[in-house]
C-alpha positions as CSV (number, residue, x, y, z in Angstrom):
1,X,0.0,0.0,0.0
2,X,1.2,3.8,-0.8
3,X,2.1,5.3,2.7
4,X,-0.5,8.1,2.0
5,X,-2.9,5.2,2.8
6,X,-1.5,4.1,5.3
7,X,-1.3,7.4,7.3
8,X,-5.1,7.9,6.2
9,X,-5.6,4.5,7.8
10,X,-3.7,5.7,10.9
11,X,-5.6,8.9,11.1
12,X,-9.1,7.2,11.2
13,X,-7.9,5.3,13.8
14,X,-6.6,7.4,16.1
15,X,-9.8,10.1,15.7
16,X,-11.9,7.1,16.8
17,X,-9.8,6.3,19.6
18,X,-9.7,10.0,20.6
19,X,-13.3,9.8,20.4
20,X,-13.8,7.1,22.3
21,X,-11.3,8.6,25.1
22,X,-13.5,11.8,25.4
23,X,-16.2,10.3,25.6
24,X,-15.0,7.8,28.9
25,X,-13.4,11.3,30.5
26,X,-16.4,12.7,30.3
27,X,-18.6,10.1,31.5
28,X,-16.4,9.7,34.8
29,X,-15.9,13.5,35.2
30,X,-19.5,13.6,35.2
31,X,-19.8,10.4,37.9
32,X,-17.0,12.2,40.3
33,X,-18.2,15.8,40.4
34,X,-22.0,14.4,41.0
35,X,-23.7,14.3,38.0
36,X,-22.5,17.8,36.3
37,X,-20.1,17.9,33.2
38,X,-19.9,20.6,30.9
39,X,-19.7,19.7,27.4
40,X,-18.5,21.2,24.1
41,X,-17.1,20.3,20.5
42,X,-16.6,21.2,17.2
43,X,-18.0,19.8,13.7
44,X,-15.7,20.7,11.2
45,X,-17.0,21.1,7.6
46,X,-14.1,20.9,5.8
47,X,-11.9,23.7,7.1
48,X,-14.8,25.3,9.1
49,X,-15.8,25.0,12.4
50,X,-19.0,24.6,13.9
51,X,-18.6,25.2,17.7
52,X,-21.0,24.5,20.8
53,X,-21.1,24.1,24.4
54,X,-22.8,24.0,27.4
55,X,-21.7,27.0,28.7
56,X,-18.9,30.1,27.9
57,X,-16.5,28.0,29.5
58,X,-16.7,24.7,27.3
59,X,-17.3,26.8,24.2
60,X,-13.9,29.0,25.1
61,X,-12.0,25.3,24.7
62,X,-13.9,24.1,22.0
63,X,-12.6,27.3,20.4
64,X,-9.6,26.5,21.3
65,X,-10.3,23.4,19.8
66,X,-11.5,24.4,16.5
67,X,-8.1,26.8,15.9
68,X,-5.7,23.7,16.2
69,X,-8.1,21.7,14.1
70,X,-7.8,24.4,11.4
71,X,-3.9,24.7,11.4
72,X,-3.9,21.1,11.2
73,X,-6.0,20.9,8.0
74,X,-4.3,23.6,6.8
75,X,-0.4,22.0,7.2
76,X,-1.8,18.1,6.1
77,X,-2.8,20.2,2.6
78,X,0.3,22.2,2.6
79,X,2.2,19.0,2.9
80,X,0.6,16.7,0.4
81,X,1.2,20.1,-2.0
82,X,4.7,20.0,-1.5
83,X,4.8,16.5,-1.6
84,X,2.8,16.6,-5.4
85,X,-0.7,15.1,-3.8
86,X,-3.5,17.0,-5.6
87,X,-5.5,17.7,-2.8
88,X,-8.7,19.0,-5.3
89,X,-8.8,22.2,-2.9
């Protein structure tokens, strides 16, 4: 397989298991503290964000969020440029 796959491969797994580690931190968060959690996230369509929380807190780090998560998709593109990848963007 090309490596491009494989790092595709390796990126899909490792945002599921990111997923699926947030989602347990939050659950026992929620079971220590009593019952409250706050919440937030971000949907990304393509390189833009979509940001909620639960309250100005949550949505100040899913900000935060939502900025890395934009430089990121910004340096994968710049690298498969330089690399020759056409990226269709």
């Amino acid at each position: 397989m090309e490596p491009l796959i494989w790092l595709f491969y390796a990126l899909l797994v490792a945002g599921m298991l990111l997923i699926l580690v947030g989602f347990l931190v939050m659950a026992f968060s929620g079971l220590r503290r009593g019952g409250e959690a706050e919440a937030g996230g971000v949907l990304m369509i393509g390189p833009l964000p979509i940001i909620f929380g639960s309250s100005p807190e949550a949505a100040k780090k899913a900000s935060l969020l939502a900025l890395l998560l934009m430089l990121l998709f910004f340096f994968f593109v710049l690298a498969l440029r330089l690399v020759g990848v056409s990226t269709g963007i």
